[in-house]
Each structure stands twice: as C-alpha cells, then as structure tokens.
C-alpha positions as CSV (number, residue, x, y, z in Angstrom):
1,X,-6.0,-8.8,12.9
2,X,-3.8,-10.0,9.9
3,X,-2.2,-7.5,8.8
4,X,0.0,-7.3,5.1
5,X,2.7,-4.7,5.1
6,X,3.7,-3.5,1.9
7,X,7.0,-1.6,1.8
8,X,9.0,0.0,-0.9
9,X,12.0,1.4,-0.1
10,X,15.1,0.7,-2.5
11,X,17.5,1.8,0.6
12,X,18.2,-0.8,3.1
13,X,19.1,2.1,5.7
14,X,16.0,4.9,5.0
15,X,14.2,6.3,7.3
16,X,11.2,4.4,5.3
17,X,13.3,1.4,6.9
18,X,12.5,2.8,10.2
19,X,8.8,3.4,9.4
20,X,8.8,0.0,8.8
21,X,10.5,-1.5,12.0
22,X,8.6,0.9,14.3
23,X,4.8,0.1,12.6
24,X,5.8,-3.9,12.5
25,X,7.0,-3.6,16.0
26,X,3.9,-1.7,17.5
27,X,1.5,-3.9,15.6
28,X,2.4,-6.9,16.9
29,X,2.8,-5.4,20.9
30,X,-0.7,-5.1,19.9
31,X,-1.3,-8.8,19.0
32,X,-1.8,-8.4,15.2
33,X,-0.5,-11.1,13.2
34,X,1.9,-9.1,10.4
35,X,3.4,-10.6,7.2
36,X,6.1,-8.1,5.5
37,X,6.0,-7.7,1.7
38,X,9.4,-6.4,0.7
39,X,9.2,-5.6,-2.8
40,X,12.8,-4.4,-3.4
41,X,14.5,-7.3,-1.1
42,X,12.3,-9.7,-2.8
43,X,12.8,-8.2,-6.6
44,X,9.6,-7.9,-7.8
45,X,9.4,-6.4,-11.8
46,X,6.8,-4.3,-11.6
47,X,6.9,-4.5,-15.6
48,X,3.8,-6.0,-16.7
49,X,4.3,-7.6,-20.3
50,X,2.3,-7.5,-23.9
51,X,1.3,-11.4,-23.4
52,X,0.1,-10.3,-19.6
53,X,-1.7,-7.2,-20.5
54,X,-3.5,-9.2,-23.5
55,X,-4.8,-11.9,-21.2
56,X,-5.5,-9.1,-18.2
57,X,-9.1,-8.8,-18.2
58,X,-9.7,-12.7,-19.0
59,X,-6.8,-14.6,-16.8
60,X,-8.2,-17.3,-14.5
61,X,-7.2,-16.6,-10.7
62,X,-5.8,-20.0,-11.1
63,X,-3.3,-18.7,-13.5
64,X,-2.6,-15.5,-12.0
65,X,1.2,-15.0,-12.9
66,X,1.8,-13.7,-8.6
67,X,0.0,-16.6,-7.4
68,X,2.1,-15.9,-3.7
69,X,1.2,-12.0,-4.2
70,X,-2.4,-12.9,-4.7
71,X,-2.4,-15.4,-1.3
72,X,-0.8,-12.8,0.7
73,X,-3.9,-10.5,-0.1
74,X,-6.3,-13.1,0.4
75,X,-4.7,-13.6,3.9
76,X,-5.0,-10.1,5.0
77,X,-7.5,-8.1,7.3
78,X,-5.7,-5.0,7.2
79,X,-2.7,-3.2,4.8
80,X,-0.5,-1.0,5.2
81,X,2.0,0.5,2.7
82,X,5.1,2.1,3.5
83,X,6.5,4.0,1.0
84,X,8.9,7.2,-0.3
85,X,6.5,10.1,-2.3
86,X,8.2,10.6,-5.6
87,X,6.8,13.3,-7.8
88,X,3.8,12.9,-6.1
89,X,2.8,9.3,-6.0
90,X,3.4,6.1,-5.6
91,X,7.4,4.4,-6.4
92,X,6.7,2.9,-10.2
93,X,7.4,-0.4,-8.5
94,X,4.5,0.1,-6.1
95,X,2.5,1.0,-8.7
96,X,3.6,-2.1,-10.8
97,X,2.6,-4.1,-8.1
98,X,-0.6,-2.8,-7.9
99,X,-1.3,-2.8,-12.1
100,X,0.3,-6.7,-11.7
101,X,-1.6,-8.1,-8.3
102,X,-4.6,-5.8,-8.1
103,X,-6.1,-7.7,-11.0
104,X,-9.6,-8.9,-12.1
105,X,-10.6,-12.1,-10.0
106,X,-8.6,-10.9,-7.6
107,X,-9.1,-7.1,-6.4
108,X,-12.1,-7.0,-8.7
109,X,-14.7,-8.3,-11.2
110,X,-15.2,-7.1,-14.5
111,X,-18.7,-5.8,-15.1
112,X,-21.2,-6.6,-17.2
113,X,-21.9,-3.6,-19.6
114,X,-23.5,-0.9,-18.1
115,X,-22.8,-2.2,-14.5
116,X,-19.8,-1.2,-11.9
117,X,-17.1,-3.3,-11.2
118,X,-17.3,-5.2,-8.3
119,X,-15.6,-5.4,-5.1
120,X,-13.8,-8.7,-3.9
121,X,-11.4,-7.5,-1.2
122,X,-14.2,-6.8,1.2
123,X,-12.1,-9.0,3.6
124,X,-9.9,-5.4,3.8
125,X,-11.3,-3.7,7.2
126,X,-8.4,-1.4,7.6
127,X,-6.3,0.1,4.9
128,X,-3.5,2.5,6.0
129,X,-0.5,4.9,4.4
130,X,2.7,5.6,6.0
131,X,5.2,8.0,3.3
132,X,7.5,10.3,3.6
133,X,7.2,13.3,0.9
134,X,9.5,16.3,0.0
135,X,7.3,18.8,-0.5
136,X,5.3,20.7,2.2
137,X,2.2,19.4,2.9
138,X,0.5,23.1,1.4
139,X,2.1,21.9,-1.9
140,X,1.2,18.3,-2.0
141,X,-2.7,19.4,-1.2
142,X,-2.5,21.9,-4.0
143,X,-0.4,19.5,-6.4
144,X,-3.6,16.7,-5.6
145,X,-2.1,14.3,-3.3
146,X,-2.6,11.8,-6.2
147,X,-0.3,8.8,-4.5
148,X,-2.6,8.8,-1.2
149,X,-5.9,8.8,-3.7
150,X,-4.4,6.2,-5.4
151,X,-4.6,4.1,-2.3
152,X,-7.4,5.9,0.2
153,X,-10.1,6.2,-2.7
154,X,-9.4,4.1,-5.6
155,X,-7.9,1.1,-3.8
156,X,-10.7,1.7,-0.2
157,X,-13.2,1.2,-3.2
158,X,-12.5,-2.2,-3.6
159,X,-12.4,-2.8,0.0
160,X,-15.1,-3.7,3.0
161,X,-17.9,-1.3,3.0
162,X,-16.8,0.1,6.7
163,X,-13.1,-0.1,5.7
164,X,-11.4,2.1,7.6
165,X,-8.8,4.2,6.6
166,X,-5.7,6.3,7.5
167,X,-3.0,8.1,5.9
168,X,0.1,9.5,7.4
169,X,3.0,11.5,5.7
170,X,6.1,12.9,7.6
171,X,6.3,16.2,4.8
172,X,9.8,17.9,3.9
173,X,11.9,14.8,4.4
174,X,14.4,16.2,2.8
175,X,15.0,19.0,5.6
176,X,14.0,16.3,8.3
177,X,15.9,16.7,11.4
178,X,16.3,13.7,14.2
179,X,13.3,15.0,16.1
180,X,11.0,15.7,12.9
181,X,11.9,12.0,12.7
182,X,11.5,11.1,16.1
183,X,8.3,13.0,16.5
184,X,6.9,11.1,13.4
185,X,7.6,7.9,14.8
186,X,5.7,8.7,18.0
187,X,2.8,9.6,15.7
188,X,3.3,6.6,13.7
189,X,3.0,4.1,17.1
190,X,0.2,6.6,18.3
191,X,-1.8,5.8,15.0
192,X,-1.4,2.0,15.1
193,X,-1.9,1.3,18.9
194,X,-5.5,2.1,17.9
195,X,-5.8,0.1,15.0
C-alpha cells in the first residue's frame, strides 16, 4: 500500500520524532511504499491568503497553489498523521495544511444547491492518527477530542466508503516516563503490522 505520512513536529528531537521513525520503519518491514511529509522541515505556511481564499471554491486543480501537496495525496492509499495535541486539536500548521490542500477539486466537490459535497479521495482505504496529548485521556473525551474528529470523521468522510480507520494517542506526555514511551511504541508497531 502507499502510504503518505504527515508529521508535524517543530522539534527535530521529540518524541513525535520517534513516533515517526518507529511507524515509517514498521511500515515498510511490512512492504508498504511510504512517502514522508515533513511540514516543519519543509516550511510550509499554513497561512492561507485574501487572493487564495477569494478564488477557494472556484480554483482549477490545475492551478492549485500546492500542486506537489495535491500529487502526494493523489499518490496515496493510506495516511497517517503524526502529530503533538495542543489545546485539543490539531498544530495550526496541520490545520493550515488541511484548509490549504484539502481543497475543492481536490479533497472534494462543491455541491449543487441542495445536494452534499462530494467525495474525491475515495482512493483513501486507510486513514490513521498517531499524537501525543497532555491531558488524560478522561479529560480529552470530556473536552470532545475535537483534533482526532477533525481527522476520523470529517476528513474519513471524504475518504473510500470502507475506509478504515485508527487513532492512537500516548495521553499525559508531559509526565511520560521511558517506559510510557517505550510501551507506546510497542502499541504503535502492534497497530501498523496489521495495517
């Protein structure tokens, strides 16, 4: 399977760093193909502009301002983002790649009115999170989770029907201990053998 990792992770040396390594190690054991999408090393702005929002719902793919971004995602069979939980969510330049890339002609189609979007990353079969998070896991339920319905609900929607889907935090990072970590990891190579 191809597989597109997403990462973002501002620290070179975070244990988001070793998520990373271990899931892109144990993938490709298994024979998946894996591409890495490094979104701090590579600089993306996740700042999407006046002239780019006007032209959002109307841009030709062909003009598509990430035209490598958009390529990458038409590659995949599988993604997988690795990411740090901050306030809850997703890291703002996550989410900036998501407003940026995730757009119309791309991701999705804009409807007719009265009609649903539609979906046009049904070439997705396998969509997967791998975060650390502060907060217990009671707190994050209670609080909504809203990073991992970000990606498990609204962003599943616009992939295959059977898509399957995972998610996977290691909770109270910031009171993590080597073999919180270690244990995590094992959980982590557990998860993706199967995939």
């Amino acid at each position: 399977m191809r597989i597109l990792m997403v990462y973002c992770h501002p620290v070179p040396e975070s244990f988001c760093a070793s998520i990373r390594d271990e899931a892109t190690k144990t993938l490709e054991e298994k024979g998946h193909e894996v591409r890495l999408l490094d979104l701090y090393a590579e600089g993306f702005d996740p700042v999407m502009g006046a002239d780019e929002r006007r032209r959002y719902n109307d841009l030709p793919v062909e003009q598509h301002p990430l035209p490598d971004h958009v390529a990458h995602l038409r590659w995949a069979e599988g993604l997988i983002f690795i990411y740090p939980t901050w306030w809850y969510g997703l890291p703002a330049m996550l989410k900036g790649w998501l407003d940026r890339v995730w757009a119309p002609g791309v991701a999705f189609s804009m409807p007719e009115p009265g009609a649903k979007i539609g979906a046009l990353m049904t070439h997705i079969r396998v969509l997967g999170v791998l975060t650390t998070c502060g907060a217990p896991m009671w707190w994050s339920h209670l609080v909504g989770h809203p990073g991992r319905r970000t990606i498990t609900r609204g962003i599943r929607a616009l992939c295959a029907t059977r898509c399957k889907t995972f998610f996977m935090a290691h909770y109270l990072m910031d009171s993590s201990t080597v073999e919180t970590r270690r244990a995590f990891l094992a959980k982590v190579r557990k998860r993706l053998a199967a995939v």
